[in-house]
N, CA, C and O atoms as a printed pandas DataFrame, in Angstrom:
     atom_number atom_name residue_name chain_id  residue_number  x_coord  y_coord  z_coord
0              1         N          UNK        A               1   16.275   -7.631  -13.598
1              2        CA          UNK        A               1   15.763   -8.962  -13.838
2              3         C          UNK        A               1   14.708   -9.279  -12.771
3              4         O          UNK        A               1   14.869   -8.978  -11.589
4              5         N          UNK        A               2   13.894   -9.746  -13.126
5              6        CA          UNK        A               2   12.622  -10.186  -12.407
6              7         C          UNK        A               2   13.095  -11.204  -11.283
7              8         O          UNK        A               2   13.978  -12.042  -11.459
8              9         N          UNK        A               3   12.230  -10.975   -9.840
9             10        CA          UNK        A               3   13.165  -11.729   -9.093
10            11         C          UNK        A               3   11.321  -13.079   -8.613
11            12         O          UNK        A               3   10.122  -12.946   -8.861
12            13         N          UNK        A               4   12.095  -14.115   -7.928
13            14        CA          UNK        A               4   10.838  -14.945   -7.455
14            15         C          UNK        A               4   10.885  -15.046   -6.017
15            16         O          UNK        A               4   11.779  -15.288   -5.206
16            17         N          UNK        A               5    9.661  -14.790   -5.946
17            18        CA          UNK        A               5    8.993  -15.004   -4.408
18            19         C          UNK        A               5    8.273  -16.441   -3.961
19            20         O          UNK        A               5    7.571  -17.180   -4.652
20            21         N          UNK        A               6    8.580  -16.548   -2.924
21            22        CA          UNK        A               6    7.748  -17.763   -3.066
22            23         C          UNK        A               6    7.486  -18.183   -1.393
23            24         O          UNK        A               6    8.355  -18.242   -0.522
24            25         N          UNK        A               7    5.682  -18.510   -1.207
25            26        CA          UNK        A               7    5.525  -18.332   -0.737
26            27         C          UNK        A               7    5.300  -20.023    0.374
27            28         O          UNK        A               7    4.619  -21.011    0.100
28            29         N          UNK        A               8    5.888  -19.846    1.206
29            30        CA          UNK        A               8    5.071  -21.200    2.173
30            31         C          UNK        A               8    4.220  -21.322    3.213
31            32         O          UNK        A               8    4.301  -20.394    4.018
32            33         N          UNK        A               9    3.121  -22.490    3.559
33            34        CA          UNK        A               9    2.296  -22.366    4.536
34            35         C          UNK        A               9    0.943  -21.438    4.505
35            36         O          UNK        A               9    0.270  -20.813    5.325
36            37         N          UNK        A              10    0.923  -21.726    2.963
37            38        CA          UNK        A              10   -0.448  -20.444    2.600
38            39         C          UNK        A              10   -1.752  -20.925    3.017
39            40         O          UNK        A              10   -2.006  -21.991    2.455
40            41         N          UNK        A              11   -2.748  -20.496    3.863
41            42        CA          UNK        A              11   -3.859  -21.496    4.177
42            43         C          UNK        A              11   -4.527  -21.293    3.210
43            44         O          UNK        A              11   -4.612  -20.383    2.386
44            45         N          UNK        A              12   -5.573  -23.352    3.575
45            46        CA          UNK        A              12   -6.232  -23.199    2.302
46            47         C          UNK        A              12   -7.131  -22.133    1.648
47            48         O          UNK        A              12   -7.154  -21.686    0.502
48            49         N          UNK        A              13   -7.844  -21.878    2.715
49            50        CA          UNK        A              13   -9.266  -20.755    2.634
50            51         C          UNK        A              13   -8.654  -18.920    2.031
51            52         O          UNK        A              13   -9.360  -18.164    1.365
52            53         N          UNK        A              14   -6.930  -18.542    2.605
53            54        CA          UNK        A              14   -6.440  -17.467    1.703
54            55         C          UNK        A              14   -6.000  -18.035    0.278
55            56         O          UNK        A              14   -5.887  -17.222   -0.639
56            57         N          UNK        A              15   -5.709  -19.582    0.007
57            58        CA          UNK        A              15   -5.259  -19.839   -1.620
58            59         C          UNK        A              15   -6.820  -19.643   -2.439
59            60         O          UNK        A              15   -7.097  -18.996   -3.449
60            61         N          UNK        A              16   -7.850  -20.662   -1.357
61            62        CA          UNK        A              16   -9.002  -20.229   -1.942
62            63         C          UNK        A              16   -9.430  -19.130   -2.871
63            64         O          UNK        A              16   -9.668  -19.061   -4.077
64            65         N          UNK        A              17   -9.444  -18.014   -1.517
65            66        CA          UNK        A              17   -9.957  -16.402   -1.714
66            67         C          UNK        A              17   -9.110  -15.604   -3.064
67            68         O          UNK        A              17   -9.689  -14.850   -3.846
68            69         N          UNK        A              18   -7.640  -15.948   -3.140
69            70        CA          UNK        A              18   -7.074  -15.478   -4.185
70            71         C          UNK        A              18   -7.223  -16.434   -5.339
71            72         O          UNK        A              18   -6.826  -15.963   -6.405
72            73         N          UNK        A              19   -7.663  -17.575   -5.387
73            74        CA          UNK        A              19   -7.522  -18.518   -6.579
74            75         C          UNK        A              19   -8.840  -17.941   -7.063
75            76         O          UNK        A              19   -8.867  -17.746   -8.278
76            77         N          UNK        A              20  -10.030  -17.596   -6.336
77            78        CA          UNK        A              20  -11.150  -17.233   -6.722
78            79         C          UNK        A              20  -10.902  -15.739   -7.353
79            80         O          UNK        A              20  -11.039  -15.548   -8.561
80            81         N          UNK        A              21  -10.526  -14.687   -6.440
81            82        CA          UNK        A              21  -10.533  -13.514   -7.238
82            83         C          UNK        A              21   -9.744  -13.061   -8.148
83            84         O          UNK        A              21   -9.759  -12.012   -8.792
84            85         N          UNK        A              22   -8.804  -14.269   -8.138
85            86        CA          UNK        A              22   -8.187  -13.652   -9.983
86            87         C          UNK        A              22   -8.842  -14.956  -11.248
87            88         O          UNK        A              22   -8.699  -15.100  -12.462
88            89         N          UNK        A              23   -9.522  -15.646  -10.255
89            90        CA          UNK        A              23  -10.664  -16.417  -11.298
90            91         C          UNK        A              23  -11.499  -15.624  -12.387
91            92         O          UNK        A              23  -11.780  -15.779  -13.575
92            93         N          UNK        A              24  -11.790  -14.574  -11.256
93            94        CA          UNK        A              24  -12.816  -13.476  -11.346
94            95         C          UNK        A              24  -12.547  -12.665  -12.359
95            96         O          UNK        A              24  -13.271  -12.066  -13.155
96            97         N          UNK        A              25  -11.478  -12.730  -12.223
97            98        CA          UNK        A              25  -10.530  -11.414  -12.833
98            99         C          UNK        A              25  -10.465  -11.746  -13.889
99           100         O          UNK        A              25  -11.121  -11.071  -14.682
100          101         N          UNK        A              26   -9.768  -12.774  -14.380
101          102        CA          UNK        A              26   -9.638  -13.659  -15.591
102          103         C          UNK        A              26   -8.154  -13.475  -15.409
103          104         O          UNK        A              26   -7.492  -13.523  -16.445
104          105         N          UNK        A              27   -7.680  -13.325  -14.570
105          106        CA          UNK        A              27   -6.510  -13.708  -14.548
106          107         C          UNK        A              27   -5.371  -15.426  -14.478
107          108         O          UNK        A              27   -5.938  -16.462  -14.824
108          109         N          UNK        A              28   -4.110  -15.490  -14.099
109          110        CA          UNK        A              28   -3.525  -16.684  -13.119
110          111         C          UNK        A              28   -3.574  -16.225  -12.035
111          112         O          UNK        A              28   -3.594  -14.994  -11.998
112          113         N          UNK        A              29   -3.610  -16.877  -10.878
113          114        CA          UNK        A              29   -3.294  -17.256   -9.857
114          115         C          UNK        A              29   -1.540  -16.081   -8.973
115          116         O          UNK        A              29   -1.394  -15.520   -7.887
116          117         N          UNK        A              30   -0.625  -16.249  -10.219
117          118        CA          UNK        A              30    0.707  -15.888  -10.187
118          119         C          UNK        A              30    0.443  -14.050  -10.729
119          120         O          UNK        A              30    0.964  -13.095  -10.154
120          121         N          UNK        A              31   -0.611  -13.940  -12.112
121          122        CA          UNK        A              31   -0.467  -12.749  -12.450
122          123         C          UNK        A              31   -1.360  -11.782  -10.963
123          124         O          UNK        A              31   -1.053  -10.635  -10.638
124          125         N          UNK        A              32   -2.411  -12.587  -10.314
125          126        CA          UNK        A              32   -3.134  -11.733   -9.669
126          127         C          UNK        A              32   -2.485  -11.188   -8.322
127          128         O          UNK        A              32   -2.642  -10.001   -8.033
128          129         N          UNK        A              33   -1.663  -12.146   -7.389
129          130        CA          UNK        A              33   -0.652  -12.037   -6.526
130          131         C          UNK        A              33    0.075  -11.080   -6.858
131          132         O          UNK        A              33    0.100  -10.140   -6.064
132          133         N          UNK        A              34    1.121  -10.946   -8.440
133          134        CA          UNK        A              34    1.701   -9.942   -8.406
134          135         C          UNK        A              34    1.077   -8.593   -8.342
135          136         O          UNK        A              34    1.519   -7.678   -7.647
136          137         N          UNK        A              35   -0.060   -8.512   -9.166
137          138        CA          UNK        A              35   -0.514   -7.121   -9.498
138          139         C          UNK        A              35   -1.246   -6.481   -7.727
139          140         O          UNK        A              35   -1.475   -5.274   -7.642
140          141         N          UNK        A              36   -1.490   -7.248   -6.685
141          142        CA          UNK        A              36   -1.871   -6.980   -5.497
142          143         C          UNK        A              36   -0.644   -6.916   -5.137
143          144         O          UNK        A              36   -0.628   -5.826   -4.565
144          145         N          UNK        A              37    0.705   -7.450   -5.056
145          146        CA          UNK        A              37    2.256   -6.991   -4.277
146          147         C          UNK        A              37    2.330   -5.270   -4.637
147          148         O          UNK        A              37    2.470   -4.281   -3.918
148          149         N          UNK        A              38    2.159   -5.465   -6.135
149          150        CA          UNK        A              38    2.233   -3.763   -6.672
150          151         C          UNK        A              38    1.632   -2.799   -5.998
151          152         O          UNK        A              38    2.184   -1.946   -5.304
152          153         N          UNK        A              39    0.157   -2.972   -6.260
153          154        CA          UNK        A              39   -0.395   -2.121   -5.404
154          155         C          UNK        A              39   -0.149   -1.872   -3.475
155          156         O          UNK        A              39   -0.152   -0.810   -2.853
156          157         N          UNK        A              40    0.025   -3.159   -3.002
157          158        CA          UNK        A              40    0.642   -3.076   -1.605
158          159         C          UNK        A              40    1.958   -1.983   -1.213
159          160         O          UNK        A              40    2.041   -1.265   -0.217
160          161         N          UNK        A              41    3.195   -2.160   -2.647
161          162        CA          UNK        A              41    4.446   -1.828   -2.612
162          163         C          UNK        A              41    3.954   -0.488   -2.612
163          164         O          UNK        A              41    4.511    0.240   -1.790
164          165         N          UNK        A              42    2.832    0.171   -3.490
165          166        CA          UNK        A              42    3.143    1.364   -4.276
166          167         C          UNK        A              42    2.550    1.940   -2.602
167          168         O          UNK        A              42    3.149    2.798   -1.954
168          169         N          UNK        A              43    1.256    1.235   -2.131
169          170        CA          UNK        A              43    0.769    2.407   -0.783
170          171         C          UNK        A              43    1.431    2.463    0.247
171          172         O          UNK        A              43    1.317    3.397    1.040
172          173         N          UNK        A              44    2.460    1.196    0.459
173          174        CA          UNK        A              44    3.238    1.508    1.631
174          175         C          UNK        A              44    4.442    2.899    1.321
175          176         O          UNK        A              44    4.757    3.833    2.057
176          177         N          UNK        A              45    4.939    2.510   -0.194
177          178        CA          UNK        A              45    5.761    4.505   -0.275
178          179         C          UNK        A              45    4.585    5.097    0.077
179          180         O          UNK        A              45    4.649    5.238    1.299
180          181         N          UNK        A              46    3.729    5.445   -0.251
181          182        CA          UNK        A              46    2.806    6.916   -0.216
182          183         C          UNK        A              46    2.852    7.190    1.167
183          184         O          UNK        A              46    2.939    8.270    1.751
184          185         N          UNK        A              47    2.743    5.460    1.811
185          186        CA          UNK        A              47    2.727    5.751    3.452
186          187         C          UNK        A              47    4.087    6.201    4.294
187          188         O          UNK        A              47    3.999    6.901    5.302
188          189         N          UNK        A              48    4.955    5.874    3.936
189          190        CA          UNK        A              48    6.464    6.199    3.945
190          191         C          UNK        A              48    6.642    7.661    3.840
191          192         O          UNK        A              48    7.263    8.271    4.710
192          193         N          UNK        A              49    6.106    8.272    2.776
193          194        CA          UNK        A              49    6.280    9.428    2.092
194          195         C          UNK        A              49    5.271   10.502    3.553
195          196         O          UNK        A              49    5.530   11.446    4.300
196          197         N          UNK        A              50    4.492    9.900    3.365
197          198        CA          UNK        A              50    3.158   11.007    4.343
198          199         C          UNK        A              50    3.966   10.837    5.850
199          200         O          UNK        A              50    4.147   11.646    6.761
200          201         N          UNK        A              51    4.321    9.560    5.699
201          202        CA          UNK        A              51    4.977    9.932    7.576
202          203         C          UNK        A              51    6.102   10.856    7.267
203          204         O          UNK        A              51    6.183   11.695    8.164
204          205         N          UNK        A              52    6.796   10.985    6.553
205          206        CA          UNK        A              52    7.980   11.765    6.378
206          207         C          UNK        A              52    7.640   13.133    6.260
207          208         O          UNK        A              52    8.325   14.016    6.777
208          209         N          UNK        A              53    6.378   13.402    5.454
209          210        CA          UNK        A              53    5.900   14.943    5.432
210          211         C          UNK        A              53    5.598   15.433    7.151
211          212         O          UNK        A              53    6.108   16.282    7.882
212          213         N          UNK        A              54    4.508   14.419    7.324
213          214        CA          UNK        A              54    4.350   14.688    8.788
214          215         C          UNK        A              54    5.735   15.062    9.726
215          216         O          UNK        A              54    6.068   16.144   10.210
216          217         N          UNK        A              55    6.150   14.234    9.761
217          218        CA          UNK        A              55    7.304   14.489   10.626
218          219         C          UNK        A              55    7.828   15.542   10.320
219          220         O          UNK        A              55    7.688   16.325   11.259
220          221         N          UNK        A              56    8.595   16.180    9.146
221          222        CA          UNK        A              56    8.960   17.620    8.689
222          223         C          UNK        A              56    8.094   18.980    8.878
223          224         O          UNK        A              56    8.529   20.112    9.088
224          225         N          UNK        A              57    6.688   18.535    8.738
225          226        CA          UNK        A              57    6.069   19.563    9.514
226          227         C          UNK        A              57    5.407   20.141   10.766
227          228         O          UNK        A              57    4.822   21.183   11.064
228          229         N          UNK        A              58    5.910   18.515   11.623
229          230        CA          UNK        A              58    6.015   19.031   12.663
230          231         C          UNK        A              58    7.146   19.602   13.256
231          232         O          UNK        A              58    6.993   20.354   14.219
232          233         N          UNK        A              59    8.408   19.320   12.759
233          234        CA          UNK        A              59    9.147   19.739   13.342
234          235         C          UNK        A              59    9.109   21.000   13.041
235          236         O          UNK        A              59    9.249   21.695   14.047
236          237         N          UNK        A              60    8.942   21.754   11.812
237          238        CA          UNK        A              60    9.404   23.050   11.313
238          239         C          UNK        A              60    8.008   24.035   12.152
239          240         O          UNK        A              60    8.041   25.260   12.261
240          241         N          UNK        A              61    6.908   23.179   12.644
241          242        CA          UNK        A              61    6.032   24.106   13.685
242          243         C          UNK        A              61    5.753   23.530   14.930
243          244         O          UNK        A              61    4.700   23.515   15.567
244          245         N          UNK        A              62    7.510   22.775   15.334
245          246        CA          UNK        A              62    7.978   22.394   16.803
246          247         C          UNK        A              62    6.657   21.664   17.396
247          248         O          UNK        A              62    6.284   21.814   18.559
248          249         N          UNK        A              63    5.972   20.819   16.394
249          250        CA          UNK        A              63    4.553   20.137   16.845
250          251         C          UNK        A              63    3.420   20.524   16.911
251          252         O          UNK        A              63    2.481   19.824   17.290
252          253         N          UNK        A              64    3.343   21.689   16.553
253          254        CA          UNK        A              64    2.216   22.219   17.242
254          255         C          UNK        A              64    0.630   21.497   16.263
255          256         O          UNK        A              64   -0.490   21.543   16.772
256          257         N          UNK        A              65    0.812   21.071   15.279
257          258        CA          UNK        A              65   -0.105   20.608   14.604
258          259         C          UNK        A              65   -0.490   19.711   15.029
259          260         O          UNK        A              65    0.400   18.976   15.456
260          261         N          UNK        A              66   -1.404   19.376   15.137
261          262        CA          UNK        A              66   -1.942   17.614   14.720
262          263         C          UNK        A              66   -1.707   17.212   13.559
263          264         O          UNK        A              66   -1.865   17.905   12.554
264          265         N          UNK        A              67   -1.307   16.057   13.572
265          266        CA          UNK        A              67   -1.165   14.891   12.576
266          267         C          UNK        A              67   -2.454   14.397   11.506
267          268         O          UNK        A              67   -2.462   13.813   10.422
268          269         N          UNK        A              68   -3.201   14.784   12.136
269          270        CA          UNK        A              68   -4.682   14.479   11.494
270          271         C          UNK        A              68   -4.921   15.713   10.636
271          272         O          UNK        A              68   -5.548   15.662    9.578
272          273         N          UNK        A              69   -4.466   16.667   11.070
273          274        CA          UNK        A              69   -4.689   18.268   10.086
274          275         C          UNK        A              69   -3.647   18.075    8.679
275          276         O          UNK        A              69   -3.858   18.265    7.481
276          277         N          UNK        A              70   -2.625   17.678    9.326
277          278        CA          UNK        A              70   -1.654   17.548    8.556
278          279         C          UNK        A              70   -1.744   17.043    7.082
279          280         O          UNK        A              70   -1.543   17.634    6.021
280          281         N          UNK        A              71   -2.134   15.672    7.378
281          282        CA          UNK        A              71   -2.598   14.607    6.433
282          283         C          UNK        A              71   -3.705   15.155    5.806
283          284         O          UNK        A              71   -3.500   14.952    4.609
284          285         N          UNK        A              72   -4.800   15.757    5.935
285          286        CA          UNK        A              72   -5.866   16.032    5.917
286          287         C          UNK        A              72   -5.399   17.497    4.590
287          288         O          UNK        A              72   -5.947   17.671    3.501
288          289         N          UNK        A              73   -4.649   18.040    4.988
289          290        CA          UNK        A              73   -4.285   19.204    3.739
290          291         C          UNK        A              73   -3.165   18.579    2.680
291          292         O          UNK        A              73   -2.900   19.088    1.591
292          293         N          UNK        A              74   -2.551   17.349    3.229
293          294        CA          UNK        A              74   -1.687   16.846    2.284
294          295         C          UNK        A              74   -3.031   16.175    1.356
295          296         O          UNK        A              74   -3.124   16.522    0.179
296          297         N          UNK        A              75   -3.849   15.403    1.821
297          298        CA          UNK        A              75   -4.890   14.598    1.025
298          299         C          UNK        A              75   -5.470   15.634   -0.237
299          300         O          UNK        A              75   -5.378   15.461   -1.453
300          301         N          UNK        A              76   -6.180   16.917    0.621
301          302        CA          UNK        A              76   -6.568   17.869   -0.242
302          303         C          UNK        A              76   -6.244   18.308   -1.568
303          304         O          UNK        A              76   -6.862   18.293   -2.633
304          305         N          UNK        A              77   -4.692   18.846   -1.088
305          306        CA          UNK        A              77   -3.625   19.339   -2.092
306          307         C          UNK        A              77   -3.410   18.192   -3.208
307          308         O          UNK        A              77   -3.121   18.369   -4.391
308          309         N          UNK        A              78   -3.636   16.899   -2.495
309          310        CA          UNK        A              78   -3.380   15.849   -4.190
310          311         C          UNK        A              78   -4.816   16.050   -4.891
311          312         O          UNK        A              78   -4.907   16.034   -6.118
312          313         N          UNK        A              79   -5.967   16.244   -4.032
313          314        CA          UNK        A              79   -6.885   15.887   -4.661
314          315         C          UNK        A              79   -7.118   17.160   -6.545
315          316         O          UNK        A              79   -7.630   16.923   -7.640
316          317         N          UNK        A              80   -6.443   18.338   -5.976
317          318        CA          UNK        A              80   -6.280   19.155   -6.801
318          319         C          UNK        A              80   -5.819   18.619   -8.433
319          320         O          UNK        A              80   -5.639   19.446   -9.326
């Protein structure tokens, strides 16, 4: 079941900026908020997910990588 959020103390100039870009959109106000939570929810897993790779491959090569290499062949390999 769908749950509600709700938000307090929103300044005017961020109700602005979102009242405008789902203006834009042709959206509501309510549909454009959600569909930006989604996308927020979905990159923080990916980000969740990539620290977790990282971490597993450093351990299994006791660190020796950089973190930046790491990510950098995980990015690759999706781009496939």
């Amino acid at each position: 079941m769908p749950r509600v959020v709700q938000i307090r103390g929103v300044p005017d100039e961020v109700h602005d900026a979102l009242a405008g870009a789902a203006s834009a959109e042709g959206l509501s106000l309510s549909r454009y908020v959600l569909r930006e939570l989604e996308h927020l929810a979905a990159r923080s897993a990916v980000i969740r997910s990539n620290a977790g790779i990282v971490r597993e491959t450093q351990a299994k090569v006791q660190g020796r990588v950089k973190r930046s290499a790491i990510l950098e062949a995980l990015h690759e390999g999706r781009d496939d």
